[in-house]
N, C-alpha and C positions, 0 to 999 in steps of 0.2 A: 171335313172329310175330303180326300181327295177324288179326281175325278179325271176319267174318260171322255174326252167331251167326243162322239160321233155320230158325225152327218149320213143318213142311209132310212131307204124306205120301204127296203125289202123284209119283208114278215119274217120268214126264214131265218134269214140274217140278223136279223133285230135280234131273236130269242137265243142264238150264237153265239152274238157277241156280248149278252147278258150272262149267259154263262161263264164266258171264257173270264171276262171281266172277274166275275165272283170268287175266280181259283187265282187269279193275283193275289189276293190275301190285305192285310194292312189296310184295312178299310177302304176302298178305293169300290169308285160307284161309276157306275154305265147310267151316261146322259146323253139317250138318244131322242136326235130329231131326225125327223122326213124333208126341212124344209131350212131355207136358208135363215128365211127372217127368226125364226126360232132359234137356230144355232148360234147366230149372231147377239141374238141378247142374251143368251146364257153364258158365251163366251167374256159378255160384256160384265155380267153381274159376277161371275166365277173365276175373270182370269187367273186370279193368285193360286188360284187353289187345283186347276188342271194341269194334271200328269202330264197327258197326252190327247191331243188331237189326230181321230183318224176319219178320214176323209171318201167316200164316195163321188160320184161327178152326175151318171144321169140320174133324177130324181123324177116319179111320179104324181101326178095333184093327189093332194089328200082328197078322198072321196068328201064332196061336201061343200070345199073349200074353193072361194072365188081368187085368191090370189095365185101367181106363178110359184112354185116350191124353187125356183133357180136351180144353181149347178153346183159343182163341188168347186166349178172354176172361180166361180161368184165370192164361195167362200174363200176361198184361195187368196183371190184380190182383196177382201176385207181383212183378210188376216195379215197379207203385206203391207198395208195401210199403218197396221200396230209395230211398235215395236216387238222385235223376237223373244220367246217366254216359254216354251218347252216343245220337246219333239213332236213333228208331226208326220202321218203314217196314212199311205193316199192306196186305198184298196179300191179302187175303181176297176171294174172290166173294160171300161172305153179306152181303147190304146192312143186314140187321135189327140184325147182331150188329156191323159195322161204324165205327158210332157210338159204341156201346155202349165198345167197345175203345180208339176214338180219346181220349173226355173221363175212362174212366179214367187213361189216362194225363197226357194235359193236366193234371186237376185233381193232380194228383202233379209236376206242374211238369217230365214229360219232354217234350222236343222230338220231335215227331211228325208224320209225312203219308201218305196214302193214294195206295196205286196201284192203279187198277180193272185187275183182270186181262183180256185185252182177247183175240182172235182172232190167233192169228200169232205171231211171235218177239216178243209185247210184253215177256220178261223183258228183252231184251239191246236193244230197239228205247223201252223206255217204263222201266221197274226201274233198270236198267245205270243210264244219265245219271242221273236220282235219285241212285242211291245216289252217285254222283259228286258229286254238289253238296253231300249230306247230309254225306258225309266234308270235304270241303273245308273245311266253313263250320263245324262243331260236331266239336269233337277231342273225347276221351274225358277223362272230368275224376274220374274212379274214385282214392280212393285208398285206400291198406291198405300194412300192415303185418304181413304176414306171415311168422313164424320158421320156420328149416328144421324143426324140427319142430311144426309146427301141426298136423299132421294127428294127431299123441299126443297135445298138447295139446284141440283138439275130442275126442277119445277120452275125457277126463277128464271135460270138461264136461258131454260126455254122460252118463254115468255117474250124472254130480251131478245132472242133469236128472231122468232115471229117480229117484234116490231124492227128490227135490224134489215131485215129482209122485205120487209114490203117498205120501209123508207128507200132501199136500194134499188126495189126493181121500179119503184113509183118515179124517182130520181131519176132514173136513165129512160124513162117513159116520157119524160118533160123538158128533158137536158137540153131538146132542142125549142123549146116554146116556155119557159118557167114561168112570165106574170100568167101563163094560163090555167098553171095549176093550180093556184088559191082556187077559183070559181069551183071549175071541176073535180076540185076532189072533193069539197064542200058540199057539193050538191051531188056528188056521187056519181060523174060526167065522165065514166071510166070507157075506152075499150075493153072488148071481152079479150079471157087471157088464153093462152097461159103468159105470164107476164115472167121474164126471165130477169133473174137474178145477173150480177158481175161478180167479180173477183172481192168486191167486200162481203158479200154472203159468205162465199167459198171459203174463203181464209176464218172469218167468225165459226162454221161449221166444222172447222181441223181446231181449233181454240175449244169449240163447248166438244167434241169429242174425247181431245185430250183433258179436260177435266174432268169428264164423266166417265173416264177409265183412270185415270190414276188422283183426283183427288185436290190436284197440282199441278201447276205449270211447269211437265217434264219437257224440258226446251230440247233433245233430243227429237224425243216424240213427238214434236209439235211442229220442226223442221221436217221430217218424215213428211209428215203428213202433207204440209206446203206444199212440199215438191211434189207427191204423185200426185195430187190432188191436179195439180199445173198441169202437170204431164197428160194426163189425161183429159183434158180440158180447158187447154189454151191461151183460147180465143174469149175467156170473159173479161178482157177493160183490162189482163194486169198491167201496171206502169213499168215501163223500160229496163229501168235499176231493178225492180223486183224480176222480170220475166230471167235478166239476165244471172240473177245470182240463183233463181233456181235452175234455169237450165246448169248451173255450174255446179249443184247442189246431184243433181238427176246423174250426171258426169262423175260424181263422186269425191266431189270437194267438200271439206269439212262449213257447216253452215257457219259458224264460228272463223273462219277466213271468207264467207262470202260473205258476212256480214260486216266486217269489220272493212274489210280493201271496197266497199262502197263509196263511189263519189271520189277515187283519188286516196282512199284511206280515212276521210273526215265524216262514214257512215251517211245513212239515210237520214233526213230533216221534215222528211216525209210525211201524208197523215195515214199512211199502211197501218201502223200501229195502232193506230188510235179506231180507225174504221174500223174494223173487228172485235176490238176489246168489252165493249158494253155488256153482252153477257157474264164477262168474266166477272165488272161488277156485281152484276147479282147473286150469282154464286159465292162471293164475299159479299153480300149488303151488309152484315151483322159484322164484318169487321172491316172497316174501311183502312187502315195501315195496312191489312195481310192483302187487301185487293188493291192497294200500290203496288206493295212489291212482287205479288204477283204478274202487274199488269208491266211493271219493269221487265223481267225475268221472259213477258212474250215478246214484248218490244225489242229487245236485241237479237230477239232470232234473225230481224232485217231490219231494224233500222236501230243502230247504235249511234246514233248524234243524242245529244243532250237534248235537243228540241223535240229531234220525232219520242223520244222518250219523255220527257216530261208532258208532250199533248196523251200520248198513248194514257199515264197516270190521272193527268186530271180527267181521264172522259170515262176511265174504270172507277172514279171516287164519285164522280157528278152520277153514274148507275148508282154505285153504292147508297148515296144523298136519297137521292130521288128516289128509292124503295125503301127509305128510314122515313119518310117524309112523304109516304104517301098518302092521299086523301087530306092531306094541310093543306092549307091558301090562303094565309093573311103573311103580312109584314116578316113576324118573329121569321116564318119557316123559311119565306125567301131569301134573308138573310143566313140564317142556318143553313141553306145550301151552299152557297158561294163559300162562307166560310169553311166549310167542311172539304172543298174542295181547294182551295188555296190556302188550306194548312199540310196538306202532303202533296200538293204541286212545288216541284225543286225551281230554284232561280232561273228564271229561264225569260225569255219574250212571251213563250207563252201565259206564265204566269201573270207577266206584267199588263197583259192585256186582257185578262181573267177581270184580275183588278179593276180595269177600264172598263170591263161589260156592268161589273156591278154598280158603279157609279155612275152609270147611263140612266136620266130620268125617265119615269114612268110614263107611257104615253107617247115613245118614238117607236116609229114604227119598223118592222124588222131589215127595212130598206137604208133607211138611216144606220141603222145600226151595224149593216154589214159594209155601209161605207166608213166605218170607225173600225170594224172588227176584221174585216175580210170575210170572202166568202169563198175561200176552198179556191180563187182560181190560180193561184200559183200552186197549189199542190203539195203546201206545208201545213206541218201543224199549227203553226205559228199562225196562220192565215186561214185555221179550218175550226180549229177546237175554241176558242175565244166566242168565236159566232154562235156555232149549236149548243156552247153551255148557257148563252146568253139565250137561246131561243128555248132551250129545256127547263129555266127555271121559271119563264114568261107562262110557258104552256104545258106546267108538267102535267096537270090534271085534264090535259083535250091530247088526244092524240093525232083526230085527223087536223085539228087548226096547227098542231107543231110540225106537221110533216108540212100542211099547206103553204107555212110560215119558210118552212128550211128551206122546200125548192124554190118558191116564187122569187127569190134574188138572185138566180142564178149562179152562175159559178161553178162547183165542182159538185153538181146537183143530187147526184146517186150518192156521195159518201157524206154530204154534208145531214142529208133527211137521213141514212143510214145510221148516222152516228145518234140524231137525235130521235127516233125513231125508237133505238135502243136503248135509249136510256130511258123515255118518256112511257114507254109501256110497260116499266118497272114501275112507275109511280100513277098511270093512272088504269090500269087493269085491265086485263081478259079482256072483261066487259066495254071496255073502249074499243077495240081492237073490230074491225066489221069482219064478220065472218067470211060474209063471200068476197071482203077480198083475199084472205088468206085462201078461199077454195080456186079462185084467180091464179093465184102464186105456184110459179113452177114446183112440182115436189122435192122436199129440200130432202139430197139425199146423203146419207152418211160414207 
């Protein structure tokens, strides 16, 4: 059935624009909220299928309700975030905020127009025809690929998200002190938070977005998201080459030339790719091929070298492992991981050094082992993803001894616990996971 989706919390209005809705005809249904967070996930579960979006700006709290209702502006900005998907129609009375609303969208490339709310039946007499013409001339151009069970799969991702994010902000908490993290996190020797996240959360949170809106690694949609994401927020840790191609990206260069003119033209070697990807694993654990190529297909939105690609792959297959193979701990499963993941890791160094972790005997400790492996401090894959897979197959069933394990060697300490973080809380559950430190954990926001 198609739909109306509109933001408004005027009583009046609400039963106006249910009407007006009803004389469009061709099945088409009025889905109104009061409130952003509400608009926002219907927008998210119904894109494909919304006509049109018309939009409000000051909103009222729901009598009852402890949360903010936000603005129309709010929505405005989530909706530049997405890519553009059908006409939107901004009947606000606030003229201040009204522009404000209009060019965020515009500069997001959605088609948009204004209706001054006027004295009288103007929803069905000035709105109605509007939205007639709007529907007419601009169909919904939304696509996705969503499986019957997506909603398990987001579940995973999540998951992966949560341990992504507290190995990330635990990592940049100890970046400057790591033998002290082993103790401390052990014993639960935390500062009180809020404990902020870097540019690896951030970039993971535009990845599980994009998949939980189209199904798939729309690499459009995924560059989109990068950039504002940046734009808006700086200053979390991005690295040089990355800040520089989205500033070029913000500029309105195609990501596909800032990815590629990287480094001289020879792409990122980087472990960007790989920092963020571990959800993506989960959301493919049941098919580890489709969460290669998937995890390729994010990887060149910034870093197309063969190496930042290939770490990107194997740290999206070692998630994938690691939730095929959760709750196992002998011999067989250990090995079934490593293999699993160096049968769709491509010829690379990082491969070769995959290889290397697995043949490292039993009983060396994760010190040794990052003096063989590396530990994230030059800033490649090659030197990042070899280590955390070695350290996520040791500890996939503990989650605080894998994270304790990742940073205590220091090095590139936020993304290294990030990476395994996120894979490791795929395979040893929720229930590993300490609640208060996720209530610690900055609010991770979409």
């Amino acid at each position: 059935m198609p739909i109306i989706l509109i933001l408004e919390d005027n009583e009046e209005r609400i039963a106006d624009f249910s009407r007006a809705v009803e004389k469009l005809g061709n099945g088409f249904e009025a889905r109104i909220f009061r409130d952003v967070s509400g608009f926002a996930q219907e927008w998210e579960a119904c894109a494909a299928t919304v006509g049109l979006i018309s939009l409000d700006h000051d909103l009222n709290p729901i009598p009852g309700a402890k949360r903010d209702p936000g603005t129309g502006l709010d929505a405005a900005v989530m909706l530049g975030d997405c890519l553009p998907a059908c006409p939107v129609l901004v009947h606000s009375t606030n003229t201040d905020r009204v522009y404000s609303m209009l060019n965020e969208l515009r500069f997001s490339g959605w088609i948009v127009d204004r209706v001054a709310p006027l004295s009288g039946p103007w929803i069905e007499t000035v709105w109605l025809p509007r939205v007639r013409q709007m529907l007419a001339q601009y169909p919904n151009t939304w696509r996705a690929e969503l499986s019957a069970d997506h909603a398990s799969r987001v579940e995973r991702m999540q998951l992966s998200l949560d341990g992504l994010s507290l190995g990330d902000c635990l990592g940049e908490m100890f970046a400057s002190r790591p033998v002290a993290a082993f103790n401390r996190l052990k014993q639960n020797d935390l500062v009180a938070g809020p404990w902020f996240c870097t540019d690896d959360t951030e970039m993971a949170i535009s990845l599980v977005a994009v998949l939980k809106a189209h199904g798939h690694v729309n690499q459009d949609a995924l560059a989109k998201r990068f950039a504002r994401r940046w734009e808006r927020a700086p200053d979390r840790g991005y690295g040089s080459m990355t800040r520089m191609q989205l500033r070029e990206q913000v500029a309105g260069k195609p990501w596909r030339d800032t990815a590629a003119g990287a480094f001289g033209g020879k792409g990122s070697l980087g472990n960007g790719g790989a920092m963020r990807v571990p959800p993506l694993g989960g959301y493919f654990a049941d098919d580890p091929e489709r969460a290669a190529r998937e995890a390729e297909a994010s990887a060149v939105v910034t870093h197309t070298h063969p190496e930042g690609v290939a770490g990107t792959i194997a740290t999206a297959v070692a998630a994938a492992m690691a939730f095929q193979l959760r709750g196992l701990d002998d011999v067989e499963s250990h090995q079934c991981y490593y293999e699993g993941v160096l049968r769709l890791t491509p010829e690379s160094e990082v491969r070769r050094k995959i290889q290397l972790a697995r043949e490292i005997p039993a009983g060396v400790t994760s010190a040794v082992a990052a003096q063989m492996l590396g530990n994230g401090s030059q800033v490649s894959a090659a030197d990042t993803v070899p280590f955390c897979v070695w350290v996520s197959a040791h500890y996939r069933n503990n989650f605080v001894d894998a994270l304790a394990q990742a940073i205590s060697v220091g090095g590139d300490c936020d993304t290294n616990a990030a990476i395994v973080g996120g894979i490791v809380a795929l395979s040893a559950g929720r229930e590993q996971i300490p609640t208060e430190w996720l209530a610690q954990r900055e609010p991770l926001r979409f």
